[in-house]
mmCIF file as gemmi writes it, N, C-alpha and C atoms, coordinates in Angstrom:
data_model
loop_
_atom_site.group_PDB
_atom_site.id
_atom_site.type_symbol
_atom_site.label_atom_id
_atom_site.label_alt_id
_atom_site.label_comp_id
_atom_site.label_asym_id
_atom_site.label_entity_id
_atom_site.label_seq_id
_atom_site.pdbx_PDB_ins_code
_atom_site.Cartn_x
_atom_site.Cartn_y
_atom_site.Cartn_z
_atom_site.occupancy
_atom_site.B_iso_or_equiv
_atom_site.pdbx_formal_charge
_atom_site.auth_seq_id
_atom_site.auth_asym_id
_atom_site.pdbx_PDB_model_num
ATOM 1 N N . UNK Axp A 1 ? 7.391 24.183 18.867 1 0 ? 1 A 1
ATOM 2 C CA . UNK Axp A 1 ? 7.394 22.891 18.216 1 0 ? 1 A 1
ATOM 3 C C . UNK Axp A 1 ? 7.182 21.787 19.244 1 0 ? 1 A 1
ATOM 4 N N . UNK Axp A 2 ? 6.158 20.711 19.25 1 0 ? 2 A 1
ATOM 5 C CA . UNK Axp A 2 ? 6.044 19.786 19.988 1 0 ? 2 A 1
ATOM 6 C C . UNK Axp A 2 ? 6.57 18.529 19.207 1 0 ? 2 A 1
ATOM 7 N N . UNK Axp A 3 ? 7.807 18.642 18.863 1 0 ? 3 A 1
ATOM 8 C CA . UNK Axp A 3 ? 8.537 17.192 18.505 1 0 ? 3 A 1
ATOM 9 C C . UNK Axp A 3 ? 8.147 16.015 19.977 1 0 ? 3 A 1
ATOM 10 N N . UNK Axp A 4 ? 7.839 15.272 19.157 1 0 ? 4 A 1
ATOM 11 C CA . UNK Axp A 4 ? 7.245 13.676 20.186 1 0 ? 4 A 1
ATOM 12 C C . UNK Axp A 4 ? 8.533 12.898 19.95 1 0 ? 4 A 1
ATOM 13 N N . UNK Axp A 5 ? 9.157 12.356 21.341 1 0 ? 5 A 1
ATOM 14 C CA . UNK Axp A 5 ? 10.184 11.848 21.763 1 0 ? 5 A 1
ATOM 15 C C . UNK Axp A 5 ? 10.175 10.52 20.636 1 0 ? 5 A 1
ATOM 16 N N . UNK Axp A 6 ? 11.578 10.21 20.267 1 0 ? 6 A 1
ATOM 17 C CA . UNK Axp A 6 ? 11.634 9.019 19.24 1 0 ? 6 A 1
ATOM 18 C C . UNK Axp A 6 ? 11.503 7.706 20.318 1 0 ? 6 A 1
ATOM 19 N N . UNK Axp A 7 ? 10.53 6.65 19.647 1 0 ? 7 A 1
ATOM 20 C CA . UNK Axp A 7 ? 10.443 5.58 20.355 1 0 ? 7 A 1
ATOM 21 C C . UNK Axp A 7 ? 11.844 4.498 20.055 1 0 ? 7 A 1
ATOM 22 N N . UNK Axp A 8 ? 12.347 4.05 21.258 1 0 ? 8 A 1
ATOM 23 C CA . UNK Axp A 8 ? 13.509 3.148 20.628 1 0 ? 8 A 1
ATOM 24 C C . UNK Axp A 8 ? 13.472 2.196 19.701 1 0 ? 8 A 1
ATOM 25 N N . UNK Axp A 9 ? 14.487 1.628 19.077 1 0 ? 9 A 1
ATOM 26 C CA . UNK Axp A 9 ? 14.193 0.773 17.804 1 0 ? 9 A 1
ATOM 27 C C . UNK Axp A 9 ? 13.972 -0.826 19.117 1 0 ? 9 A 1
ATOM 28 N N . UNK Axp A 10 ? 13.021 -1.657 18.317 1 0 ? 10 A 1
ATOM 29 C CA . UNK Axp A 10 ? 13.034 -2.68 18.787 1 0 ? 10 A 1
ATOM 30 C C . UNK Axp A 10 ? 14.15 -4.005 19.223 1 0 ? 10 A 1
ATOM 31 N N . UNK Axp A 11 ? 14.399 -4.994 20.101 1 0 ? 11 A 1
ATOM 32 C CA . UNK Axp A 11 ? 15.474 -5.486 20.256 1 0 ? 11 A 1
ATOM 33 C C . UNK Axp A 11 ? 15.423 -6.194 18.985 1 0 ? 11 A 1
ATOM 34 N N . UNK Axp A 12 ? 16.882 -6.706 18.41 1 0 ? 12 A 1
ATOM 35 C CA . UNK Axp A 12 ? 16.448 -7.696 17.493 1 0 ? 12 A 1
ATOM 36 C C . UNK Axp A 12 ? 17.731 -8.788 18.109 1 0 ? 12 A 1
ATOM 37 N N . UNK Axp A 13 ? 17.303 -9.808 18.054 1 0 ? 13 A 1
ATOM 38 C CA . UNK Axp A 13 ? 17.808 -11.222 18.804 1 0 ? 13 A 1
ATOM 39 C C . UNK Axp A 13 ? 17.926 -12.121 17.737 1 0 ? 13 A 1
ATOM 40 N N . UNK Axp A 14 ? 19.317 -12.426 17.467 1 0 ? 14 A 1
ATOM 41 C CA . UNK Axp A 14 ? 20.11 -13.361 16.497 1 0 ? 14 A 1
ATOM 42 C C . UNK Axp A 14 ? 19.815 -14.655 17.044 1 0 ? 14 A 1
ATOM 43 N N . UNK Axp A 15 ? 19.42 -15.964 16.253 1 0 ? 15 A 1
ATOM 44 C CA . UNK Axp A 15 ? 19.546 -17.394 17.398 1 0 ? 15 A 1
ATOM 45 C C . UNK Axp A 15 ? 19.54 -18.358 15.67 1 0 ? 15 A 1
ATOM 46 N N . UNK Axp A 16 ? 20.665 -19.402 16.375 1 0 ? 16 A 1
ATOM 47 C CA . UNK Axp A 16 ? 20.652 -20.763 15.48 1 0 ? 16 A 1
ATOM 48 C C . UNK Axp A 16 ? 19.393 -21.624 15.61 1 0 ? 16 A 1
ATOM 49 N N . UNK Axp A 17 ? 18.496 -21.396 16.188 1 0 ? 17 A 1
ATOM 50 C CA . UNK Axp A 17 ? 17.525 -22.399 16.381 1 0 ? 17 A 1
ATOM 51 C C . UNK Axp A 17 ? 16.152 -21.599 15.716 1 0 ? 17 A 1
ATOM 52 N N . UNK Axp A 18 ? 15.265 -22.561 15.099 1 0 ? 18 A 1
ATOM 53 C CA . UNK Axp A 18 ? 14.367 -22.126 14.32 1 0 ? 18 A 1
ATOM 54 C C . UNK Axp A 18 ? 12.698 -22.244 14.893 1 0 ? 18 A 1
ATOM 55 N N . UNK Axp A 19 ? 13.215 -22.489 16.093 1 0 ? 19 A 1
ATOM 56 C CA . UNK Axp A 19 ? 11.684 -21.772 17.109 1 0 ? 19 A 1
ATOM 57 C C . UNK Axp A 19 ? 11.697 -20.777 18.485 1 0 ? 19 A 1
ATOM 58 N N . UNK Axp A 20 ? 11.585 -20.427 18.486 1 0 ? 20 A 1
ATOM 59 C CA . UNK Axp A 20 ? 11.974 -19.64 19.887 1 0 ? 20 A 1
ATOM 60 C C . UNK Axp A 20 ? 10.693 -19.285 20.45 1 0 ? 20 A 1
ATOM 61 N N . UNK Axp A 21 ? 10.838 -18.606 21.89 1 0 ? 21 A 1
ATOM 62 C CA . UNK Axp A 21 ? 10.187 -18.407 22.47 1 0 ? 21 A 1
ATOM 63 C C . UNK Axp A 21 ? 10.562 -16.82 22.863 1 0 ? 21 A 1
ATOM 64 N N . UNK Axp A 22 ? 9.289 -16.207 23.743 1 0 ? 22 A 1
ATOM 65 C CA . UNK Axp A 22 ? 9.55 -14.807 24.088 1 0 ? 22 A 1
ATOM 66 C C . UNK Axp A 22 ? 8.633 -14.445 25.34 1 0 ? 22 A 1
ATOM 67 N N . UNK Axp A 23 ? 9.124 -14.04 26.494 1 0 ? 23 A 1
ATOM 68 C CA . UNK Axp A 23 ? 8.442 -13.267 27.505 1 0 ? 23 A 1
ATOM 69 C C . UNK Axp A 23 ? 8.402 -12.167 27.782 1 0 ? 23 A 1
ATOM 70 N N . UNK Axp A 24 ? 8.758 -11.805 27.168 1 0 ? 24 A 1
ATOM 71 C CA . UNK Axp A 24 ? 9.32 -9.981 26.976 1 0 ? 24 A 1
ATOM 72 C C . UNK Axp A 24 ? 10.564 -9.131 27.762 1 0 ? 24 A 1
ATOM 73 N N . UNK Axp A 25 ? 10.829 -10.434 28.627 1 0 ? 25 A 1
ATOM 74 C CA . UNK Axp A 25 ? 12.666 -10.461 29.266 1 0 ? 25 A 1
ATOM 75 C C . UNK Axp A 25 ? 11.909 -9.435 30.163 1 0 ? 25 A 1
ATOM 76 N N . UNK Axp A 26 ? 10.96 -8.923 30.882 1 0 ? 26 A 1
ATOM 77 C CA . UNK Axp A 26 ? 10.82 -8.86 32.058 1 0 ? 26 A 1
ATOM 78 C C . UNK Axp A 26 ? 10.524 -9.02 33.277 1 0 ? 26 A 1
ATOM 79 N N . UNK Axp A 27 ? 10.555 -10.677 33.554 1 0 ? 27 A 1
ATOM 80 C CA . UNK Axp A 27 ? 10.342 -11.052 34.575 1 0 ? 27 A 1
ATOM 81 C C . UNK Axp A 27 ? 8.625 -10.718 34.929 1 0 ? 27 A 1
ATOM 82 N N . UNK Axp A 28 ? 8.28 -10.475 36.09 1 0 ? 28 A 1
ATOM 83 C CA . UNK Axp A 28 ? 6.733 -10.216 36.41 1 0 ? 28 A 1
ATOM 84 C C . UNK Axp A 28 ? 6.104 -8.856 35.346 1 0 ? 28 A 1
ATOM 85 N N . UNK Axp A 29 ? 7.016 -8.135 35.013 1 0 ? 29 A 1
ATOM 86 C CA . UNK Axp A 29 ? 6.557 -7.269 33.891 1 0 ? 29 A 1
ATOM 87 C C . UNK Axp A 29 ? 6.325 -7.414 32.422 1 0 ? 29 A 1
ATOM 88 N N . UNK Axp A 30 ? 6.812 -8.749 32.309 1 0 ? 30 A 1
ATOM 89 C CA . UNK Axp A 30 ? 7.217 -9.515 30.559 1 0 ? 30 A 1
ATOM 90 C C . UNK Axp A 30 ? 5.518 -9.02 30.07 1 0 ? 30 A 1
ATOM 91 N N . UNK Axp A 31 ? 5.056 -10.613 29.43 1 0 ? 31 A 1
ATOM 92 C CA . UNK Axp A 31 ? 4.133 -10.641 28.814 1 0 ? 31 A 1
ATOM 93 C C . UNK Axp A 31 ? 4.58 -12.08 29.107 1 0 ? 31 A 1
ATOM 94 N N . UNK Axp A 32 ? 2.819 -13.136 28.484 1 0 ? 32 A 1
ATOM 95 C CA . UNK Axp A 32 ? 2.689 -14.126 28.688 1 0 ? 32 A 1
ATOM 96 C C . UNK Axp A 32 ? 4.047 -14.711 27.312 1 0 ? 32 A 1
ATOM 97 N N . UNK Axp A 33 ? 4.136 -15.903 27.494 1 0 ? 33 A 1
ATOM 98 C CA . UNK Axp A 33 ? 4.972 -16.772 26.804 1 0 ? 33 A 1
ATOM 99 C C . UNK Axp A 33 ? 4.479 -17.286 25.29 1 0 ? 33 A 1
ATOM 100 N N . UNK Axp A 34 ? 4.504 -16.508 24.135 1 0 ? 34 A 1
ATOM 101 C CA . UNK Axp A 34 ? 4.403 -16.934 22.988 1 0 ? 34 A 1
ATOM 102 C C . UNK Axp A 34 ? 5.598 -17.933 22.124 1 0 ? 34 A 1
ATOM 103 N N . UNK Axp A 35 ? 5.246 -18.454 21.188 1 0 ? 35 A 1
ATOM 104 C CA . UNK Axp A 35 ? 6.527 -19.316 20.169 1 0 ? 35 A 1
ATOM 105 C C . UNK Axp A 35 ? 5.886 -18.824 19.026 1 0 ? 35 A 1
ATOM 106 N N . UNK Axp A 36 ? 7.265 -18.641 18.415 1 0 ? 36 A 1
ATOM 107 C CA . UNK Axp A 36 ? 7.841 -18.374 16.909 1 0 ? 36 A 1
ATOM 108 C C . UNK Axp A 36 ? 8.519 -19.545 16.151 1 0 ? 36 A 1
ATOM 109 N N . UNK Axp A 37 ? 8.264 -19.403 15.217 1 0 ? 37 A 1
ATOM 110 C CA . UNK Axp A 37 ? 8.626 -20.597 13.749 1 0 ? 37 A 1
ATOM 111 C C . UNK Axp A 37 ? 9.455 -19.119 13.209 1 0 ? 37 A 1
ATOM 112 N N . UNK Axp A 38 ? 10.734 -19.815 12.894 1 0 ? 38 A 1
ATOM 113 C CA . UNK Axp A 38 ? 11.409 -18.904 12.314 1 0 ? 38 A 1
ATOM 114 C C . UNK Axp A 38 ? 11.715 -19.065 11.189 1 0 ? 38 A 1
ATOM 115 N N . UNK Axp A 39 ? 10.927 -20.398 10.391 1 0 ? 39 A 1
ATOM 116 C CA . UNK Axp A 39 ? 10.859 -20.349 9.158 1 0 ? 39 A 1
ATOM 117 C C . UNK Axp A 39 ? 11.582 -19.981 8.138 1 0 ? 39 A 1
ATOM 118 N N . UNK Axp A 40 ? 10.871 -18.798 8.192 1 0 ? 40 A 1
ATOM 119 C CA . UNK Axp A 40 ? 10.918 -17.686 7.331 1 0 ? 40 A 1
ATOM 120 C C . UNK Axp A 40 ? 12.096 -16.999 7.646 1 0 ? 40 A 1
ATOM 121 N N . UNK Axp A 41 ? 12.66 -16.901 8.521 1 0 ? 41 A 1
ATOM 122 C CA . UNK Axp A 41 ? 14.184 -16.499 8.385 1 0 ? 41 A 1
ATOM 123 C C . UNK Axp A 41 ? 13.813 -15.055 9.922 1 0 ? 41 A 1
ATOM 124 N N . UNK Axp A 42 ? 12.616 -14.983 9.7 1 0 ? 42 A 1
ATOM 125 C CA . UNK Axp A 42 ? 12.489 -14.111 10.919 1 0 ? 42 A 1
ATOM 126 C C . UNK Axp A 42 ? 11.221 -14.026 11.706 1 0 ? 42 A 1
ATOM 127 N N . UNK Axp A 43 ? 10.911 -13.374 12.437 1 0 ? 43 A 1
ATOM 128 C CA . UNK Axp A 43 ? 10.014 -13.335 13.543 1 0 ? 43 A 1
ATOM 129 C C . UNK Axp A 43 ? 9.956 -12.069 14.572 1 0 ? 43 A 1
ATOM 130 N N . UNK Axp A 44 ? 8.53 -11.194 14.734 1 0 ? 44 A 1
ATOM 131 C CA . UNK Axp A 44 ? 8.42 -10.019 15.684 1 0 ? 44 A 1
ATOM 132 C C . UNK Axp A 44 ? 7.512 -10.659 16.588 1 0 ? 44 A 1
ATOM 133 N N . UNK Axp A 45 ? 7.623 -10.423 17.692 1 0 ? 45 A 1
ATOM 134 C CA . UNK Axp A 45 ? 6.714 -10.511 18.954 1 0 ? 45 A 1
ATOM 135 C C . UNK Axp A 45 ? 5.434 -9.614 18.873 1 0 ? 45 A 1
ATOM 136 N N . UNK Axp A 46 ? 4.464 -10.114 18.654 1 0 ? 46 A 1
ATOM 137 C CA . UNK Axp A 46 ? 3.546 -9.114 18.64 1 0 ? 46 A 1
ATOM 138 C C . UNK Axp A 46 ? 3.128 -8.42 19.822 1 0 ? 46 A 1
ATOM 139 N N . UNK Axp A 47 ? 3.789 -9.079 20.942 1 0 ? 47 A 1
ATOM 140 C CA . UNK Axp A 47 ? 3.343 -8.115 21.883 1 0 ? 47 A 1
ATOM 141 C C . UNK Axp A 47 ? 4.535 -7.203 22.474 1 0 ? 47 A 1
ATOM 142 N N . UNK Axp A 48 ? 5.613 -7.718 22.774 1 0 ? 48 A 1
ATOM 143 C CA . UNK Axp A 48 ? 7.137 -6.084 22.474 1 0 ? 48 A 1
ATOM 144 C C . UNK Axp A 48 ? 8.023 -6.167 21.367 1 0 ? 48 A 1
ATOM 145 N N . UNK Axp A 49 ? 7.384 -6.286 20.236 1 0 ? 49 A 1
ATOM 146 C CA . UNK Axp A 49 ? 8.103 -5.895 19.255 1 0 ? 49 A 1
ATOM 147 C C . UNK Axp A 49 ? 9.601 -6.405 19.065 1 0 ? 49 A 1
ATOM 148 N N . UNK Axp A 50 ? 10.106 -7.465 19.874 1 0 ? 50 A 1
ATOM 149 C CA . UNK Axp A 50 ? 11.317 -8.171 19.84 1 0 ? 50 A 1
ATOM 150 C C . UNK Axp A 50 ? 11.311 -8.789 18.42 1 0 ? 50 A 1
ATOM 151 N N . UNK Axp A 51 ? 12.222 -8.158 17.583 1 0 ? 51 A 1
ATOM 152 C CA . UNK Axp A 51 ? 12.595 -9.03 16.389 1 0 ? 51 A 1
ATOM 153 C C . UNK Axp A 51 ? 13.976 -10.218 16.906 1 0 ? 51 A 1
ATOM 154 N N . UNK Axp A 52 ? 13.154 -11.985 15.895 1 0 ? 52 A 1
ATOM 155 C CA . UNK Axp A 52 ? 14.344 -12.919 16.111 1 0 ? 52 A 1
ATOM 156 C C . UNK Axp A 52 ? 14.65 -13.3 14.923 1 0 ? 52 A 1
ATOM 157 N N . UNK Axp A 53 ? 15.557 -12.813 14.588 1 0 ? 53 A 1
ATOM 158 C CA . UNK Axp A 53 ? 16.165 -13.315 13.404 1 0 ? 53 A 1
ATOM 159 C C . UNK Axp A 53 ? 17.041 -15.163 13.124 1 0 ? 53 A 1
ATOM 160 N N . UNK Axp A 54 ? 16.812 -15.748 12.542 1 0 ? 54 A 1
ATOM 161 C CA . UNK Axp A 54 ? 17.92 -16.811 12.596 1 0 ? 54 A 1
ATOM 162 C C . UNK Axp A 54 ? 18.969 -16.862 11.169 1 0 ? 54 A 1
ATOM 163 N N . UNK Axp A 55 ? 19.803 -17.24 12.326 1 0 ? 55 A 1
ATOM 164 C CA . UNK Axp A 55 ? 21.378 -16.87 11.899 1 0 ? 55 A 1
ATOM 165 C C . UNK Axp A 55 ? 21.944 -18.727 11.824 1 0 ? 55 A 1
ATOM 166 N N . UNK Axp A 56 ? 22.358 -19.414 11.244 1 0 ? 56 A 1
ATOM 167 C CA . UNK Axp A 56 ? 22.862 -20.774 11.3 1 0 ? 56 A 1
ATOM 168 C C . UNK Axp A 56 ? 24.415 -20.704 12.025 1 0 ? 56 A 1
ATOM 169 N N . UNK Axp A 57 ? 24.397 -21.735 12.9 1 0 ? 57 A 1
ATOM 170 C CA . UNK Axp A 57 ? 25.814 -21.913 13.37 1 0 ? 57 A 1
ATOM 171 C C . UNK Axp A 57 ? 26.976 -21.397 12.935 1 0 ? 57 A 1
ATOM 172 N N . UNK Axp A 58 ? 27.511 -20.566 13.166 1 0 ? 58 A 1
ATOM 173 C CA . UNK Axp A 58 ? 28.951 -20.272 12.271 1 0 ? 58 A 1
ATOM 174 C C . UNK Axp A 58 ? 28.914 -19.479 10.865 1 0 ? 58 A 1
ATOM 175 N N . UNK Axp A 59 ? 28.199 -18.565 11.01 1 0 ? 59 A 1
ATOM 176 C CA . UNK Axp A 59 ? 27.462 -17.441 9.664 1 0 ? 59 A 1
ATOM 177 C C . UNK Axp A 59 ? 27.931 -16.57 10.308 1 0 ? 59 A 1
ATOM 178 N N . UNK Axp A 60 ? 29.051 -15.134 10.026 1 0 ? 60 A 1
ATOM 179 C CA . UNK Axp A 60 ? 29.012 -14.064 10.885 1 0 ? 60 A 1
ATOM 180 C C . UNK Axp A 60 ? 28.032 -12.707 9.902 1 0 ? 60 A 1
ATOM 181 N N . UNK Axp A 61 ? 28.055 -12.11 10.997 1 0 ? 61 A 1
ATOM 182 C CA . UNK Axp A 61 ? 27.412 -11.028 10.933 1 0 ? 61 A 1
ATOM 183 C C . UNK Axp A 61 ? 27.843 -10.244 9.389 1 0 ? 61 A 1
ATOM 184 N N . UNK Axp A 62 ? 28.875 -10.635 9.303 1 0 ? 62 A 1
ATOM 185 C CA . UNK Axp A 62 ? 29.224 -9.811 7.507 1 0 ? 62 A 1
ATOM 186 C C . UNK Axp A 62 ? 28.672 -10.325 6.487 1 0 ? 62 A 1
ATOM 187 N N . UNK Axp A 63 ? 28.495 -11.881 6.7 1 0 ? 63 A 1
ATOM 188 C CA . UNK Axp A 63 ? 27.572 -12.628 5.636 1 0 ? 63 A 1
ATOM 189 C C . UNK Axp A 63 ? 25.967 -12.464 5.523 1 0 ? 63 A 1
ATOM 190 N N . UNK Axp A 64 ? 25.494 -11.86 7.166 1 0 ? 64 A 1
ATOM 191 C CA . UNK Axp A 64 ? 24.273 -12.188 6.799 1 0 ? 64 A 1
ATOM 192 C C . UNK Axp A 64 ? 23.233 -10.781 6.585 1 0 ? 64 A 1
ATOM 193 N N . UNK Axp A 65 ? 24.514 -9.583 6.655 1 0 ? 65 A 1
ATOM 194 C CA . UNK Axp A 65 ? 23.506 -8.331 6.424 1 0 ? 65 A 1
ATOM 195 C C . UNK Axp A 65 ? 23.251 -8.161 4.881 1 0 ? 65 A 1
């Protein structure tokens, strides 16, 4: 059986603010610097797959799954 190693699930990054930015958090290895409108309540990086979700000030995590 050649089972192919599971790829990890993507980061997903909670933030009160409704634009963000993304470099791929590796320093000289990142990717260039894109922005997100989080609008819509969410946002993937098209280039590492970083999901940003927004969460409003003072919402916990039990309210918003």
């Amino acid at each position: 059986m050649n089972e192919q190693p599971k790829t990890p699930d993507p980061e997903v990054i909670y933030t009160g603010k409704r634009r963000v930015s993304c470099d791929g958090g590796g320093g000289a290895l990142g990717h260039p610097i894109v922005w997100y409108s989080l609008d819509d309540g969410e946002a993937e990086c098209g280039y590492c797959d970083r999901k940003f979700i927004y969460r409003p000030e003072g919402e916990d995590a039990a309210n918003s799954a």
